[in-house]
C-alpha positions in Angstrom: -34.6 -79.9 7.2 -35.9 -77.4 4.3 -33.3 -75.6 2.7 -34.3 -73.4 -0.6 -32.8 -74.3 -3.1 -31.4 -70.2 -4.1 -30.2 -69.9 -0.3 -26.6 -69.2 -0.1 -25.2 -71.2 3.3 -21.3 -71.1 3.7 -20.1 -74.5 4.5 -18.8 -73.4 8.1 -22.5 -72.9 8.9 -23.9 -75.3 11.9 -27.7 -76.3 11.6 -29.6 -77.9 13.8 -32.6 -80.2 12.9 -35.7 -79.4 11.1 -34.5 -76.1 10.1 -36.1 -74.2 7.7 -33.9 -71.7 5.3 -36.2 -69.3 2.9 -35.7 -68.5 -0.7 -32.6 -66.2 -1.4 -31.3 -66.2 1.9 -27.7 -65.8 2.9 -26.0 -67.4 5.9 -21.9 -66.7 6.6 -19.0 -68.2 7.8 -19.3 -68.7 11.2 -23.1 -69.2 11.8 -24.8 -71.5 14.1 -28.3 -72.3 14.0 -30.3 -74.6 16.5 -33.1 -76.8 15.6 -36.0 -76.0 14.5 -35.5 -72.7 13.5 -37.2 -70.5 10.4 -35.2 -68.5 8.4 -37.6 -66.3 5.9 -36.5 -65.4 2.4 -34.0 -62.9 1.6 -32.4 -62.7 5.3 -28.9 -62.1 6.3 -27.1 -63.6 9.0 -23.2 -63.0 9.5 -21.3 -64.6 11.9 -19.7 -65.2 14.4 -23.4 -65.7 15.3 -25.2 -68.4 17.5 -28.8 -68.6 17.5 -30.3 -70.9 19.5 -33.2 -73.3 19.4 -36.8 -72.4 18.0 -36.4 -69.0 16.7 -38.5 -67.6 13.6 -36.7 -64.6 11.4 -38.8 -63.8 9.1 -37.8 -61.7 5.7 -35.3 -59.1 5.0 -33.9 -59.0 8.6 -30.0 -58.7 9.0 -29.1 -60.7 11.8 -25.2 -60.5 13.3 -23.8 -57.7 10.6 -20.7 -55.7 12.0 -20.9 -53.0 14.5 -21.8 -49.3 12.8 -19.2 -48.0 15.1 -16.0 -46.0 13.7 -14.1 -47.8 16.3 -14.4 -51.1 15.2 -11.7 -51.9 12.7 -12.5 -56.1 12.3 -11.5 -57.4 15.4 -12.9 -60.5 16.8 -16.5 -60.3 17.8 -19.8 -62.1 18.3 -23.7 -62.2 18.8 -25.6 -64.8 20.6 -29.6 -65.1 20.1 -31.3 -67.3 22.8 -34.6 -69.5 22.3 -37.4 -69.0 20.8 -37.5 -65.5 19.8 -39.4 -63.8 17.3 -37.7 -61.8 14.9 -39.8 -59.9 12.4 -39.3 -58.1 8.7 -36.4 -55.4 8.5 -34.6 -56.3 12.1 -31.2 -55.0 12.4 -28.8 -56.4 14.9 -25.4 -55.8 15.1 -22.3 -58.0 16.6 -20.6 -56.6 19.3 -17.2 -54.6 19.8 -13.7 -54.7 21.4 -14.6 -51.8 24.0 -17.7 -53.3 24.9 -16.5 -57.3 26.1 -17.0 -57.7 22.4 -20.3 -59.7 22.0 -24.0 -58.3 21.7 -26.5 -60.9 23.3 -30.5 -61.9 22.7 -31.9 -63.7 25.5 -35.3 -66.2 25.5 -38.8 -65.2 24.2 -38.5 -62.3 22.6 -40.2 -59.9 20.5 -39.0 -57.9 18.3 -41.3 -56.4 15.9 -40.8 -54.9 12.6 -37.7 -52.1 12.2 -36.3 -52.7 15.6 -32.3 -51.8 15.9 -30.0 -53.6 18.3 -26.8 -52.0 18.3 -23.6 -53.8 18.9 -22.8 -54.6 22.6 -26.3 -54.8 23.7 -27.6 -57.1 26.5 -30.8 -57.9 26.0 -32.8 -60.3 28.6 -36.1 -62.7 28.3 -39.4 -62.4 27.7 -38.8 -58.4 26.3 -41.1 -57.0 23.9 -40.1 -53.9 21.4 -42.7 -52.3 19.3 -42.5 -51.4 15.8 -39.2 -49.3 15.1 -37.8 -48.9 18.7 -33.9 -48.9 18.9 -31.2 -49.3 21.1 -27.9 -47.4 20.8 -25.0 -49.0 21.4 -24.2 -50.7 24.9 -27.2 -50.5 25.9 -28.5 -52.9 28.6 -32.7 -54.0 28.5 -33.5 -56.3 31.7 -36.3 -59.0 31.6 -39.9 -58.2 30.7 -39.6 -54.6 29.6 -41.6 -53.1 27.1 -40.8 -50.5 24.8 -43.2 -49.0 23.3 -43.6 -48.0 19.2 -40.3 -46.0 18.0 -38.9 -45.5 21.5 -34.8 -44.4 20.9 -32.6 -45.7 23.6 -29.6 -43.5 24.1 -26.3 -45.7 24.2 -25.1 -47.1 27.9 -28.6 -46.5 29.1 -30.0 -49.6 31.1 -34.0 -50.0 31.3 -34.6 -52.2 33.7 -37.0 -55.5 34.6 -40.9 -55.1 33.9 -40.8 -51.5 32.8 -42.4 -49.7 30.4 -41.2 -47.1 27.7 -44.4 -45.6 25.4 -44.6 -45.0 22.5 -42.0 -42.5 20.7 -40.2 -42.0 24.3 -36.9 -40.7 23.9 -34.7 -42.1 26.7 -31.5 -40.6 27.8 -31.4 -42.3 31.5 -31.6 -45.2 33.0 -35.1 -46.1 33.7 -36.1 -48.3 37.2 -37.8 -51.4 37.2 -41.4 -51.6 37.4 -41.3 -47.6 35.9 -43.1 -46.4 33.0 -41.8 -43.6 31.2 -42.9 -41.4 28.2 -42.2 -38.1 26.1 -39.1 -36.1 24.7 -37.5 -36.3 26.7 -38.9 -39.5 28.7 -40.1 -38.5 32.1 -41.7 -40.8 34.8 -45.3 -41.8 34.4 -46.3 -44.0 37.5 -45.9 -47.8 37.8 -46.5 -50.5 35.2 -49.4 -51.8 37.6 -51.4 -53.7 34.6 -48.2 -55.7 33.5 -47.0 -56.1 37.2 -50.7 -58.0 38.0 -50.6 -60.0 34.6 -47.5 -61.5 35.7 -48.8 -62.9 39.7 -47.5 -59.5 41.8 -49.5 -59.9 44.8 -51.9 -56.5 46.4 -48.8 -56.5 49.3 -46.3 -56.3 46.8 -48.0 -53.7 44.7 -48.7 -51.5 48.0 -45.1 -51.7 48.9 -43.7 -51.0 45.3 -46.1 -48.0 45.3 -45.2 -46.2 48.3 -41.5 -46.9 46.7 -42.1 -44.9 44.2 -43.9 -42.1 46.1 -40.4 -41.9 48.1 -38.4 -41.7 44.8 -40.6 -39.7 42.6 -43.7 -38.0 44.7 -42.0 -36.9 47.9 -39.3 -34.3 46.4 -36.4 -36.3 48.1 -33.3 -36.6 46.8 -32.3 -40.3 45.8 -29.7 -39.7 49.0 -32.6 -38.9 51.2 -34.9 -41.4 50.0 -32.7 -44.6 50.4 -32.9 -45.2 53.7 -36.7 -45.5 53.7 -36.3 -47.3 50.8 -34.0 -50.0 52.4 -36.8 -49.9 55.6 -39.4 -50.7 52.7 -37.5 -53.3 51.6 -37.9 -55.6 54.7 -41.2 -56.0 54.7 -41.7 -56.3 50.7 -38.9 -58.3 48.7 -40.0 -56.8 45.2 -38.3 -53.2 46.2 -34.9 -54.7 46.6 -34.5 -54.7 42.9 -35.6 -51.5 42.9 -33.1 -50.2 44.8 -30.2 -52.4 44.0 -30.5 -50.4 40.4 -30.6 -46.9 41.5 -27.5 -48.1 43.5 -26.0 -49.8 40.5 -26.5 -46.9 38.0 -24.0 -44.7 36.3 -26.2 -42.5 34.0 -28.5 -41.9 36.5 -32.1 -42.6 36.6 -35.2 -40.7 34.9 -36.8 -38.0 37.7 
C-alpha cells in the first residue's frame, strides 16, 4: 500500500491491498476502497461510497459528493463503483437520493473520460464508454456497452440502452433503443451501431434481422402499435431483437423517432 503522506483518509475508511492514495487527497467517513486501486492527487471521495477492485481515479475527480438536488435534505444515501473502471481528471459523481431507491451505481469496465457528470440515482452498466464532457441528469439509466459520444447531455429519467450510440454534442430527451445511434439537437435516429455490433461477435443473421427491425420501427412510417407485431414475428427467428423490443415495451419517456 502507498499512501501520501499530505492525503487526508478518515479513519472509517476501508482499503484494500496495494492501494495507491495520491498527494493531497481526501477520503471520508464512510469510504470503501478495494485492492489495488489508484487514487490520483488532489481527489475527493465522500461516502457512503464503495468502490470496488482495480479502479484508477486519477486527479481532481469528486467521487460520491451529495446529490445537487433541492430535494435532498441529508438523508441516508450511497454510491457503488464496480471493477476496474477508469475514472479520469475533473469526474463528478454524485450519491444518490431518497426518491430515487437512494443509491447511484457504476458497474465494471468503464470509461469515463475527462468532465463526465453522473448525477445522483444513476444506473450505470459495464463496459460503457462516455467521451469527454458528456453528462447524465439525474435518474438516468445507461445499459451495457453504450457509447456516448463527446458532450452528449442526457435529460434526467431518460434510459439509453445496450450497445448504442449517442454522437457527439447529442442532446437526448428520450429514451434511445439498443443497438440505435442517435445524433443532433435535439437527438434523432441515425441508423444502427453496425461497426460496434461486429466488433463485439454479432453474426451477418443477426445483423440482417436487427436491420429489418429497425426498418419496421423507423423506415416504414408505422406507429410503434403497428410495428410490434412484426417485430415479435422477427423475434423468432433472430434472438438479438427481443431486447429490442422488450425496451420499447418497457419505456415510459418514450423512445427517439
Amino acid at each position: 500500500m502507498s499512501i501520501h503522506p499530505t492525503a487526508v483518509i478518515d479513519s472509517t475508511v476501508k482499503l484494500g491491498e496495494n492501494v495507491e492514495i495520491g498527494p493531497y487527497s481526501i477520503l471520508g467517513p464512510g469510504v470503501e476502497l478495494g485492492a489495488g486501486c489508484i487514487v490520483g492527487p488532489h481527489v475527493v471521495i465522500n461516502g457512503p461510497t464503495k468502490i470496488g477492485v482495480e479502479n484508477h481515479i486519477f486527479q481532481f475527480a469528486s467521487i460520491g459528493e451529495v446529490p445537487q438536488d433541492k430535494k435532498f435534505h441529508g438523508e441516508n444515501s450511497r454510491l457503488e463503483i464496480g471493477d476496474r473502471n477508469h475514472i479520469r481528471e475533473f469526474v463528478t459523481i454524485n450519491r444518490g437520493t431518497e426518491d430515487g431507491g437512494g443509491i447511484t451505481r457504476i458497474g465494471n469496465d468503464n470509461w469515463l473520460m475527462a468532465y463526465i457528470h453522473v448525477a445522483h440515482d444513476c444506473i450505470v452498466g459495464d463496459n460503457v464508454i462516455f467521451s469527454n464532457g458528456a453528462s447524465l441528469a439525474g435518474h438516468v439509466t445507461v445499459d451495457d456497452h453504450a457509447i456516448l459520444g463527446g458532450f452528449t447531455l442526457v435529460h434526467q429519467f431518460c434510459h439509453i440502452g445496450s450497445h448504442a450510440f449517442c454522437g457527439m454534442a447529442s442532446a437526448v430527451s428520450k429514451d434511445v433503443p439498443p443497438y440505435v445511434i442517435v445524433n443532433g439537437n435535439p437527438a434523432h435516429p441515425h441508423g444502427l451501431n453496425l461497426e460496434g455490433l461486429k466488433r463485439r461477435g454479432f453474426s451477418k443473421d443477426a445483423l440482417k434481422g436487427l436491420r429489418d427491425a429497425y426498418k419496421l420501427v423507423y423506415r416504414q412510417g408505422l406507429t410503434v402499435d403497428e410495428a410490434m407485431p412484426k417485430l415479435l414475428q422477427l423475434a423468432k427467428s433472430c434472438a438479438e431483437i427481443t431486447p429490442f423490443i422488450d425496451f420499447i415495451k418497457s419505456s415510459t419517456r418514450g423512445i427517439i423517432r
